[in-house]
C-alpha positions as CSV (number, residue, x, y, z in Angstrom):
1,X,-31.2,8.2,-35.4
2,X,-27.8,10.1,-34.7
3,X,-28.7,12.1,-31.4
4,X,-27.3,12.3,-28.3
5,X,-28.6,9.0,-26.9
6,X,-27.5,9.6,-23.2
7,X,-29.8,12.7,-23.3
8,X,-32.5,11.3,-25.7
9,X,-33.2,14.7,-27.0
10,X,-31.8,17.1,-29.5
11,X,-30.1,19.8,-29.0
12,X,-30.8,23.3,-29.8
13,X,-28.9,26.2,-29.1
14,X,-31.6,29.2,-30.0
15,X,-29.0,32.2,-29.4
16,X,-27.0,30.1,-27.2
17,X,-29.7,28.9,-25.0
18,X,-30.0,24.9,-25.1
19,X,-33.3,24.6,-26.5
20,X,-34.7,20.7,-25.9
21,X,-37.0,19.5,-28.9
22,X,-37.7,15.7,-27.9
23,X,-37.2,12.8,-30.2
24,X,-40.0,10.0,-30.3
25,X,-38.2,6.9,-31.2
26,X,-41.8,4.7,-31.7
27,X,-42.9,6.6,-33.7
28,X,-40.2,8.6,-35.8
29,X,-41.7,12.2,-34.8
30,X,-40.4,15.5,-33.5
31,X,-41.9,17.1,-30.8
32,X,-42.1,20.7,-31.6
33,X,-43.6,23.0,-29.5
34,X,-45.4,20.3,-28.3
35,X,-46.7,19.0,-31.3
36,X,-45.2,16.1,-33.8
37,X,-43.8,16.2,-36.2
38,X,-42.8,13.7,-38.8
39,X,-38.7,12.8,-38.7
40,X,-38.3,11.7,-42.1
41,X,-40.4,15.0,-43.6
42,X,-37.3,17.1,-41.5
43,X,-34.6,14.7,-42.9
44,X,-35.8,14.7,-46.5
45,X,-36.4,18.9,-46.1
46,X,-32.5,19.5,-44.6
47,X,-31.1,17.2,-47.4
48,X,-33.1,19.2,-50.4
49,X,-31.8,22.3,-49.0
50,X,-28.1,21.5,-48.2
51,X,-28.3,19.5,-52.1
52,X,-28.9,22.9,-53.1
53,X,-26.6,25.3,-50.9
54,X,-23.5,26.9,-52.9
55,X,-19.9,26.4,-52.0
56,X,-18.1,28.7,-50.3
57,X,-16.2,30.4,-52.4
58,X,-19.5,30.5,-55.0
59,X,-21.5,32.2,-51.8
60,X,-18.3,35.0,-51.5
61,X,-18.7,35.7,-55.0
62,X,-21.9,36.8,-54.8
63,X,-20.9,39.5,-52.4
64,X,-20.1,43.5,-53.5
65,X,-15.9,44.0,-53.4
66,X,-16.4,45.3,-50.4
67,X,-18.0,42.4,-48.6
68,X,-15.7,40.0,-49.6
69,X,-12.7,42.2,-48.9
70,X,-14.0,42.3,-45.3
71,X,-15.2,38.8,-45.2
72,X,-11.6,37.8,-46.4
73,X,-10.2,40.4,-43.6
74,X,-11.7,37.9,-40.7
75,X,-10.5,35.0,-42.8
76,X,-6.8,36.2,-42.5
77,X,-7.3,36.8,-38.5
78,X,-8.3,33.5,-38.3
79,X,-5.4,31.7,-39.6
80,X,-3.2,33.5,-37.3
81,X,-5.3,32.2,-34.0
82,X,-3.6,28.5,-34.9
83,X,-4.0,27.5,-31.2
84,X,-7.1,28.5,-30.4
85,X,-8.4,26.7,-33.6
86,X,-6.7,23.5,-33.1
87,X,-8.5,23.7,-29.4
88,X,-11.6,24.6,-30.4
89,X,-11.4,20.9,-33.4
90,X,-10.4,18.8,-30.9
91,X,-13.8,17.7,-29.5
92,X,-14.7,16.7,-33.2
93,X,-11.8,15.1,-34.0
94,X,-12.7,11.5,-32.9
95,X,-15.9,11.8,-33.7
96,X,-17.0,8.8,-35.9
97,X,-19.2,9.2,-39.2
98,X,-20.0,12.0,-41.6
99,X,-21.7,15.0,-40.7
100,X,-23.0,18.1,-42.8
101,X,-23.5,22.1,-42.1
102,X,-26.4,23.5,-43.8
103,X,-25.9,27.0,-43.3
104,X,-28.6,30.1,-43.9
105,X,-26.1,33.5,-44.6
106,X,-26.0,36.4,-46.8
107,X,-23.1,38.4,-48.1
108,X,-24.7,41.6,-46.8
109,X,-24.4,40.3,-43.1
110,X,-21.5,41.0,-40.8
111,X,-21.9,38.2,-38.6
112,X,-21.5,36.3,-41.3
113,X,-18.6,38.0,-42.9
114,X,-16.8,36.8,-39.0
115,X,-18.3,33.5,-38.8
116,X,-18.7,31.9,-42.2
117,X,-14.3,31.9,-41.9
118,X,-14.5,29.8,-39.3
119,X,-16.7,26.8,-40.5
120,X,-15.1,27.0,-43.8
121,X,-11.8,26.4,-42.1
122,X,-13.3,23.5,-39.9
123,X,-14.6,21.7,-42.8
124,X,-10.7,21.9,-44.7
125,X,-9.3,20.7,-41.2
126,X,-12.4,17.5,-40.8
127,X,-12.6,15.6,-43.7
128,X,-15.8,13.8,-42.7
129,X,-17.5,17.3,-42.3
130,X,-18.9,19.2,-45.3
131,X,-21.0,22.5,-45.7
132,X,-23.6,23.7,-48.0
133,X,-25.0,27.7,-47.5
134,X,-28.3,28.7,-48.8
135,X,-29.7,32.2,-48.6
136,X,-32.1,33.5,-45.4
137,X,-35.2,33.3,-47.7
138,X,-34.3,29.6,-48.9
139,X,-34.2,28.6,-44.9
140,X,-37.4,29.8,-44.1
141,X,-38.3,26.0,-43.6
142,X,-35.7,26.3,-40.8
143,X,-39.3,28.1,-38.8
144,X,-41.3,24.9,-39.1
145,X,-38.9,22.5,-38.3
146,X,-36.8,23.7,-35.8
147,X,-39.4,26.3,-34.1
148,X,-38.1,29.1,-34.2
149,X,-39.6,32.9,-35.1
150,X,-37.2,33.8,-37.7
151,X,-34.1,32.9,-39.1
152,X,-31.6,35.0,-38.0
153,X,-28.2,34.7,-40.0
154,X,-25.8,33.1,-39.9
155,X,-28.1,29.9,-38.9
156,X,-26.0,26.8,-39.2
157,X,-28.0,23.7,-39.0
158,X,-25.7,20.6,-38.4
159,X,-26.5,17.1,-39.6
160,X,-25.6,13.9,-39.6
161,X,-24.9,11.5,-42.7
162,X,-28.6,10.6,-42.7
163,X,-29.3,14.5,-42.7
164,X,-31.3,14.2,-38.7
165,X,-30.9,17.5,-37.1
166,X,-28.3,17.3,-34.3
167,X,-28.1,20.7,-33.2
168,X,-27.9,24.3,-34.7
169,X,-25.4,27.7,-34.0
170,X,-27.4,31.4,-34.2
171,X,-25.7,34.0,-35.1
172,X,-23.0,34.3,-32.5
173,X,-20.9,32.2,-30.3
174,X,-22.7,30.9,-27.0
175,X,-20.2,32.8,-24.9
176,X,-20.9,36.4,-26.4
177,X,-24.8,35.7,-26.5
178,X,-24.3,34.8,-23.0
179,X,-21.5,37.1,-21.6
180,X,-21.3,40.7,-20.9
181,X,-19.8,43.8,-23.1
182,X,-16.5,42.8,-22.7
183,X,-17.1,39.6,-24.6
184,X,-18.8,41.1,-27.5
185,X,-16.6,43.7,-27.5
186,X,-14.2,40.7,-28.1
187,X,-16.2,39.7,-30.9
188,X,-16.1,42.7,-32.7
189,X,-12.2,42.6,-32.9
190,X,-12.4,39.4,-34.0
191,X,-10.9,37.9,-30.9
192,X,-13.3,34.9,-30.7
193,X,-13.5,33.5,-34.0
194,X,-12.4,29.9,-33.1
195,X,-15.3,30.1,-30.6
196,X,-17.7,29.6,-33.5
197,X,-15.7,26.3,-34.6
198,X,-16.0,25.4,-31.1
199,X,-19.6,25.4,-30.5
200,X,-19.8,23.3,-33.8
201,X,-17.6,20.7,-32.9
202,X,-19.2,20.2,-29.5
203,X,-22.5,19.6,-31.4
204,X,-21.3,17.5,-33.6
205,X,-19.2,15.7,-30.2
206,X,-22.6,15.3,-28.7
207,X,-21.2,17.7,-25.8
């Protein structure tokens, strides 16, 4: 079914905290806050949405001239961090198979403005990885089937060819959910930006 097999469960990270939401191989079925429920239901749910999801540079339209000129702003840094960037694509880069981001943002959002760059720029670097965006109210499904409170933006779901759930980033990196004032303060300059491709690619790595 495309997870981590070594694991047997699916990985979540909920604000970069591994969240485990186990798989039930006999009989095709989450378990979701300790209740089934039905694989193929999620499956045919994530590909509706991501068959519906804009393209990036249809989502930046949609944004006010000052949104996309700040948008573009952390685009720009981004292309100058070439290192970090070709560190943070490595783990994907033998991963076999085709794999989708269905991604929950809005153009009002400044953590999207810093982190939509990022996966736009992993999927022209990894062929076999593609991304649809949807808007927060078009994700609400994203409550139900990955149990969660609320969507909080950017969600990026990632998927697999067959469009099962492998893992999901919230909002930030796992590093600056998880590390002091100096790292969000890292953040906010836009030091960390390849983080955000990183997280992704070690999902879709089954790290």
């Amino acid at each position: 079914m495309g997870v981590n097999q070594r694991r047997g469960v699916l990985s979540v990270k909920k604000k970069g905290v591994p969240l485990a939401t186990q798989v039930c191989r006999q009989t095709d079925s989450f378990i979701i806050a300790n209740r089934p429920f039905p694989l193929e239901r999620s499956m045919s749910t994530f590909d509706t949405l991501f068959k519906q999801g804009k393209d990036i540079e249809t989502f930046i339209s949609t944004g006010t001239p000052e949104q996309i000129a700040d948008l573009r702003r952390w685009q720009t840094l981004l292309e100058s961090q070439t290192e970090a960037v070709e560190n943070a694509l490595a783990p994907a880069r033998q991963a076999e198979g085709r794999f989708r981001l269905l991604v929950a943002a809005e153009m009002w959002c400044p953590d999207c403005h810093r982190n939509i760059p990022p996966l736009a720029l992993l999927c022209q670097r990894l062929p076999n990885v593609e991304m649809a965006i949807i808007t927060r109210d078009e994700a609400q499904p994203f409550t139900e089937l990955l149990d969660v409170e609320k969507v909080k933006i950017p969600f990026v779901v990632v998927l697999d060819a067959n469009s099962t759930p492998l893992g999901a980033f919230i909002e930030r990196p796992a590093s600056v959910v998880n590390g002091g004032e100096a790292q969000l303060e890292a953040y906010r300059r836009g030091d960390l930006l390849a983080e955000t491709i990183g997280d992704i690619t070690a999902i879709i790595a089954g790290l």
